[in-house]
PLY file of the C-alpha trace (Angstrom):
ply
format ascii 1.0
element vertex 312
property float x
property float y
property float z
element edge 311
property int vertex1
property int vertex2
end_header
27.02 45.66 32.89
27.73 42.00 31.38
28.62 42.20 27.77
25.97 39.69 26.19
27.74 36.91 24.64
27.30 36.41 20.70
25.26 34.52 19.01
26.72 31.73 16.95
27.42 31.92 13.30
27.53 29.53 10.50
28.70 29.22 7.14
26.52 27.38 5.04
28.92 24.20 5.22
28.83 24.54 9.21
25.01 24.63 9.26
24.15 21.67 7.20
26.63 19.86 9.18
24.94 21.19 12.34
21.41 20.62 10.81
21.87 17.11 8.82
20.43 18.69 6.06
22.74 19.11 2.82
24.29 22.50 1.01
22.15 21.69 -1.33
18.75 21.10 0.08
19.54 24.16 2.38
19.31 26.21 -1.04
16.19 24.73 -2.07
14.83 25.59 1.09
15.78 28.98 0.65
14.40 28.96 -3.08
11.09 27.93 -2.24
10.60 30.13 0.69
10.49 27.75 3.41
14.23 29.09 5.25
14.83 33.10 5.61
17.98 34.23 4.01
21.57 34.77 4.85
22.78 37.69 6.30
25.42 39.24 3.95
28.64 40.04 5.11
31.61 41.06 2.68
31.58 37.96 0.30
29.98 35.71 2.86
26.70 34.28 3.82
26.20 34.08 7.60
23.58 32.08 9.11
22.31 31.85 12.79
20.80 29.74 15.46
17.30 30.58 13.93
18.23 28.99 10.67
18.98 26.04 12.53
15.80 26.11 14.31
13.73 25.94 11.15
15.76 23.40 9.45
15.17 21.01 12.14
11.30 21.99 12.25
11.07 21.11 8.60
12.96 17.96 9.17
10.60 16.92 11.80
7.73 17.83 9.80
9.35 16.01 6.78
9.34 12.61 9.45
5.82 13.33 10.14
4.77 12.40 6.64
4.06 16.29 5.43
4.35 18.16 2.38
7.00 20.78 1.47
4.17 22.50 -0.01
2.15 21.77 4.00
5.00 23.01 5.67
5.42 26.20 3.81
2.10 27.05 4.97
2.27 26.13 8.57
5.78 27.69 8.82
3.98 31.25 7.05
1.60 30.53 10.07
4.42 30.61 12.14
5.95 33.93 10.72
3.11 35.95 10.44
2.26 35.87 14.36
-0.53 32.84 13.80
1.30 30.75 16.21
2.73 26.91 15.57
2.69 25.42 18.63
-0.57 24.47 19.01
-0.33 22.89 15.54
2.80 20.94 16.26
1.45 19.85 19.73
-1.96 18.21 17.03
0.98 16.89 14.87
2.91 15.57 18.06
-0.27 13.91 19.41
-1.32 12.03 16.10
2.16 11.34 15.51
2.73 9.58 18.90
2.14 5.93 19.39
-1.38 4.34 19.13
-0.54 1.16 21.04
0.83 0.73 24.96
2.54 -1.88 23.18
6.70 -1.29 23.24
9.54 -2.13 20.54
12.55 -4.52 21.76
14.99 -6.21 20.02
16.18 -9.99 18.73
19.20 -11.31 17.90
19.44 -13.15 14.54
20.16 -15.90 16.63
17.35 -16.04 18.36
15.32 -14.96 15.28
16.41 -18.19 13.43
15.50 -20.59 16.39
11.90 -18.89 16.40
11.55 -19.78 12.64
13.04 -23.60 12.35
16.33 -22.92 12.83
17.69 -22.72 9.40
18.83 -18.73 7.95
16.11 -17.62 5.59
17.67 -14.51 3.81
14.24 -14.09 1.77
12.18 -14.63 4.72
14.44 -11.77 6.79
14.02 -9.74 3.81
10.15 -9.51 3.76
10.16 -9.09 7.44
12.07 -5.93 6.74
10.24 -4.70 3.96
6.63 -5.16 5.37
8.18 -3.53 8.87
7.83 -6.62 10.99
11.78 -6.02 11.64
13.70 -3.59 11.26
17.54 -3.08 10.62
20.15 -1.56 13.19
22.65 0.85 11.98
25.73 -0.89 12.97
24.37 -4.37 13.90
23.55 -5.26 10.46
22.79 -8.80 10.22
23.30 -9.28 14.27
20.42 -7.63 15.94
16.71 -5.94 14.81
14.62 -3.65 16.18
10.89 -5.46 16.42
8.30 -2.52 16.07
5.58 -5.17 17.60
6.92 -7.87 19.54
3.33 -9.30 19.42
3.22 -9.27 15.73
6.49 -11.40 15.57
5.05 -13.44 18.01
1.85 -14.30 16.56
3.53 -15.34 13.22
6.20 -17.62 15.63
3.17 -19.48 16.69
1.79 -19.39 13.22
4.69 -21.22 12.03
5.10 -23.52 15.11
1.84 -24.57 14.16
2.50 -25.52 10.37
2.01 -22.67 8.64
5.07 -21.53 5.98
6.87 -18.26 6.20
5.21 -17.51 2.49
1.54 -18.24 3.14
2.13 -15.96 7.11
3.48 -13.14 4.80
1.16 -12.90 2.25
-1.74 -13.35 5.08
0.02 -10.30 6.26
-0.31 -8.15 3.08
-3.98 -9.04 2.51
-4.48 -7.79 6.69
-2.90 -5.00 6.36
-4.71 -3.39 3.07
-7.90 -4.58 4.82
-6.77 -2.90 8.46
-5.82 0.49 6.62
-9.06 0.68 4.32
-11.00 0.76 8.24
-8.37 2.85 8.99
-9.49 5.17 6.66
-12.48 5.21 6.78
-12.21 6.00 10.98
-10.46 8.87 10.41
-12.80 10.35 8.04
-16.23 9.60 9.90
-14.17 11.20 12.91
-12.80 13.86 11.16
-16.46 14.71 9.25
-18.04 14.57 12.66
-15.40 16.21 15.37
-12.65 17.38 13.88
-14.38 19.70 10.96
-14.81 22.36 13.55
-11.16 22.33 14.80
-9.63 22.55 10.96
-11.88 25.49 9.55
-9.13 27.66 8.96
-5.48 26.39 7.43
-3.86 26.35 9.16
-5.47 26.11 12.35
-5.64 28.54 15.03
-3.50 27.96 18.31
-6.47 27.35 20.41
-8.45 24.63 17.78
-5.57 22.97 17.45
-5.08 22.46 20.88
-8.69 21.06 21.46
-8.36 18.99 18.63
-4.70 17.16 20.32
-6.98 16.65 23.17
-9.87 15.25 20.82
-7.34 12.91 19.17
-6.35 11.77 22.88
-10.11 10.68 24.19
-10.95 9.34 20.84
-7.24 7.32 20.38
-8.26 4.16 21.98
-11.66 4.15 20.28
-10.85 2.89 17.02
-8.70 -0.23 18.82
-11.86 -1.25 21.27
-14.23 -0.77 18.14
-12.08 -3.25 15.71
-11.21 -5.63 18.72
-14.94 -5.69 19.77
-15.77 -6.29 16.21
-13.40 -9.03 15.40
-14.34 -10.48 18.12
-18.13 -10.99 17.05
-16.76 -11.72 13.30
-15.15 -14.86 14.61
-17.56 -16.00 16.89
-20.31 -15.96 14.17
-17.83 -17.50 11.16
-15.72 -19.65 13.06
-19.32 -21.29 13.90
-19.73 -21.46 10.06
-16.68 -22.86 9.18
-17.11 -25.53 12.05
-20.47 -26.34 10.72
-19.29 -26.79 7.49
-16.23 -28.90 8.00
-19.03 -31.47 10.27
-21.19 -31.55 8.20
-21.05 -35.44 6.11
-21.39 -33.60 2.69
-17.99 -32.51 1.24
-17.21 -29.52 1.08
-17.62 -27.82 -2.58
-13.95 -28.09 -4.19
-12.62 -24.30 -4.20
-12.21 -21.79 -7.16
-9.60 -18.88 -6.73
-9.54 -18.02 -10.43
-10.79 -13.72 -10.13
-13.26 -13.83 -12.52
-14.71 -10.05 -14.45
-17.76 -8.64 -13.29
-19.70 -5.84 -15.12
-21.14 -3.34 -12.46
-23.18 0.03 -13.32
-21.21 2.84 -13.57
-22.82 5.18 -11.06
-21.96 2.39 -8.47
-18.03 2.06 -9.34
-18.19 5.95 -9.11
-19.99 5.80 -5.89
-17.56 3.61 -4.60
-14.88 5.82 -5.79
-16.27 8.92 -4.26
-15.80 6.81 -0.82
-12.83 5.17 -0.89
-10.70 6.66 -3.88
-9.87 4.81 -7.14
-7.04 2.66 -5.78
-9.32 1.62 -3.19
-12.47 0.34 -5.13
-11.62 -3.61 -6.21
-10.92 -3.93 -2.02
-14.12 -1.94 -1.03
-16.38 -3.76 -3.31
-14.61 -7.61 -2.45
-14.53 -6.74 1.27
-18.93 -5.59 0.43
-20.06 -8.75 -1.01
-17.80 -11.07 1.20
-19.67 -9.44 4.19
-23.42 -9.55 2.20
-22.34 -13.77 1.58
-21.36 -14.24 5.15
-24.61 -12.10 6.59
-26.49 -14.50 3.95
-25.29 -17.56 4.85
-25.58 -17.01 8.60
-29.67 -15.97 8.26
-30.17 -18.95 5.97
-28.34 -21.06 8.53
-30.64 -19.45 11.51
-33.57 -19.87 9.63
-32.75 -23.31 9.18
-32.27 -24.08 12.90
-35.20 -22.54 13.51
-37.56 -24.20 11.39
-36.33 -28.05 12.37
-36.42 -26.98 15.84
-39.71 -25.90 15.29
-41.42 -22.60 17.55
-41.59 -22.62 21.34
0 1
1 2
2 3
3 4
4 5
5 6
6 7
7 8
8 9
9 10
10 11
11 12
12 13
13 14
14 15
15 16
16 17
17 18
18 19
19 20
20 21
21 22
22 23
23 24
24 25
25 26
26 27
27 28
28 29
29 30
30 31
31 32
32 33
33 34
34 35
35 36
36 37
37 38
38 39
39 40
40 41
41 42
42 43
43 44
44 45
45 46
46 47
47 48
48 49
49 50
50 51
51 52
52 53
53 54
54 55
55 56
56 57
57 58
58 59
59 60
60 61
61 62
62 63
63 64
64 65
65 66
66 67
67 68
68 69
69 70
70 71
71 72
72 73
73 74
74 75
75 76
76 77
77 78
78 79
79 80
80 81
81 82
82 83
83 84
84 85
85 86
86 87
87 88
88 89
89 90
90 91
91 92
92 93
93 94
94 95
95 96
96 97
97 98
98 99
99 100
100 101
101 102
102 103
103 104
104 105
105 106
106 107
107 108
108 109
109 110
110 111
111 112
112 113
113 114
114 115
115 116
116 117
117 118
118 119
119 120
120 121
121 122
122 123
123 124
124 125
125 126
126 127
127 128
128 129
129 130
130 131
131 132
132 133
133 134
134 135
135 136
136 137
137 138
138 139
139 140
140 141
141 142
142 143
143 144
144 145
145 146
146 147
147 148
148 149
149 150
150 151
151 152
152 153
153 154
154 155
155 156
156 157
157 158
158 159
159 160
160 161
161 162
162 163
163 164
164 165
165 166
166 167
167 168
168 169
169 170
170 171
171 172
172 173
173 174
174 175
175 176
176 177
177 178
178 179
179 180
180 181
181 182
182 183
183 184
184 185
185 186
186 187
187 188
188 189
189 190
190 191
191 192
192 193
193 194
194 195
195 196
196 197
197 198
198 199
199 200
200 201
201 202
202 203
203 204
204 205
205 206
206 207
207 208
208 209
209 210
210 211
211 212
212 213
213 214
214 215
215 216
216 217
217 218
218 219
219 220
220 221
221 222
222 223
223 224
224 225
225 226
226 227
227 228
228 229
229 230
230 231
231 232
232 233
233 234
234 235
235 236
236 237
237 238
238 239
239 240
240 241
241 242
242 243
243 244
244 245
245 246
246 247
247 248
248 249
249 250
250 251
251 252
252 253
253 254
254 255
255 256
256 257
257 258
258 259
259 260
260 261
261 262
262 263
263 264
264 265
265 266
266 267
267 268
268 269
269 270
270 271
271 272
272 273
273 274
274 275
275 276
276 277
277 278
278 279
279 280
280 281
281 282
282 283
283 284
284 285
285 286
286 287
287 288
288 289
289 290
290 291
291 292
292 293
293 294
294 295
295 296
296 297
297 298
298 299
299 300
300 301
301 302
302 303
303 304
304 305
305 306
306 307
307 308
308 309
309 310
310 311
């Protein structure tokens, strides 16, 4: 009979090297519960292949955006017969991409042509830090990775067209606090209304999990058709507006951006709260009364229509 071959065996120095993870986090790790402990031999700590198993599961969870204090509790799952897969198959699924769309790569070359031609170290800089581009171990100043080619596109045009770097950027911003506050509030209608069933029980069982990766794969292109479909009728109706009101032969009223304080009642601010969190409330309540001005001003301009044009 074949002797079985043996399993490998690490010093503590040999499995962080193996794992990416450091001596010292490997410790921690073992302090708070979250990686079994070594096997003691003589003066030594041995560790095995399952110790490097876990490590990279909590790395990969770690990537995913979860707690140590999540992952402690899934991995218990784990331990105590529960089953993970299922759960990392959900995590997998909402983790994966929510766009057909694929990353490529510019030169800084080509990046400066696109943007006048001129190196704009600031400009570069943003683009990095709001994840328009993104920087290439090894190519540092040579190449980026573009996350959304159509992204980098759309403020190319922008620019072609006469608008500066500065004003694109800080368009940018404003979008994308506006696109995650819909965000939001998606995943908690969905998750109040579908996904409550699958996430009863923390962690979830093999099986809910399961369903719910396969909810989260129907209902992925949903929340893309609903905001395209939506923008869509948004700039129809206000891009109407805005044309009516640059035509028209009275000037337009001169603008004032100076935020001005407003007193509201205190049940609504907590209201508001209650829906969208504290951080959240000055963007909820803008975003409510820009949309009650613009339904306004559209019925007033209907109404208006309606009555010169007289009925039938």
């Amino acid at each position: 009979m074949a002797e079985q071959s043996a399993q490998p065996e690490y010093r503590i120095e040999d499995l962080a090297h193996h794992s990416g993870a450091t001596v010292r986090t490997i410790r921690a790790y073992q302090d708070r519960g979250l990686l079994p402990r070594p096997e003691r031999r003589g003066r030594s700590n041995v560790y095995g292949d399952a110790h490097l198993a876990r490590l990279r599961q909590i790395a990969d969870l770690l990537d995913r955006g979860y707690t140590l204090a999540s992952i402690k509790e899934l991995l218990e799952a784990w331990d105590t017969g529960r089953g993970l897969g299922g759960v990392l198959g959900l995590v997998a699924e909402v983790h994966g991409p929510w766009t057909d769309e694929e990353a490529d790569r510019i030169s800084r070359a080509e990046l400066d042509a696109r943007f006048g031609g001129t190196p704009d170290e600031e400009a570069i800089r943003e683009a990095v830090e709001l994840g328009v581009l993104e920087r290439l171990p090894g190519r540092e100043g040579e190449e980026y990775l573009v996350p959304s080619p159509q992204e980098l596109a759309v403020a190319a045009e922008l620019y072609a067209a006469g608008v500066p770097l500065a004003a694109i950027t800080g368009h940018l911003r404003e979008l994308r606090d506006q696109v995650e506050h819909i965000a939001s509030r998606f995943l908690e209608f969905t998750t109040e209304h579908v996904f409550a069933r699958y996430l009863e029980h923390r962690p979830p069982t093999d099986a809910d999990a399961a369903e719910a990766a396969t909810m989260v794969r129907r209902l992925r292109p949903l929340a893309q058709q609903t905001v395209d479909a939506e923008l869509a009728r948004a700039m129809r109706l206000l891009a109407t507006r805005h044309l009516q009101i640059h035509l028209s032969p009275d000037p337009p009223r001169a603008r004032d951006d100076q935020p001005r304080a407003v007193s509201l009642p205190a049940g609504t601010i907590r209201a508001v709260q209650s829906l969208v969190g504290a951080e959240g409330v000055e963007a909820f309540i803008a975003a409510a009364t820009e949309r009650e001005v613009h339904k306004r001003t559209l019925d007033a301009l209907a109404t208006s229509r309606h009555e010169k044009g007289g009925i039938g």
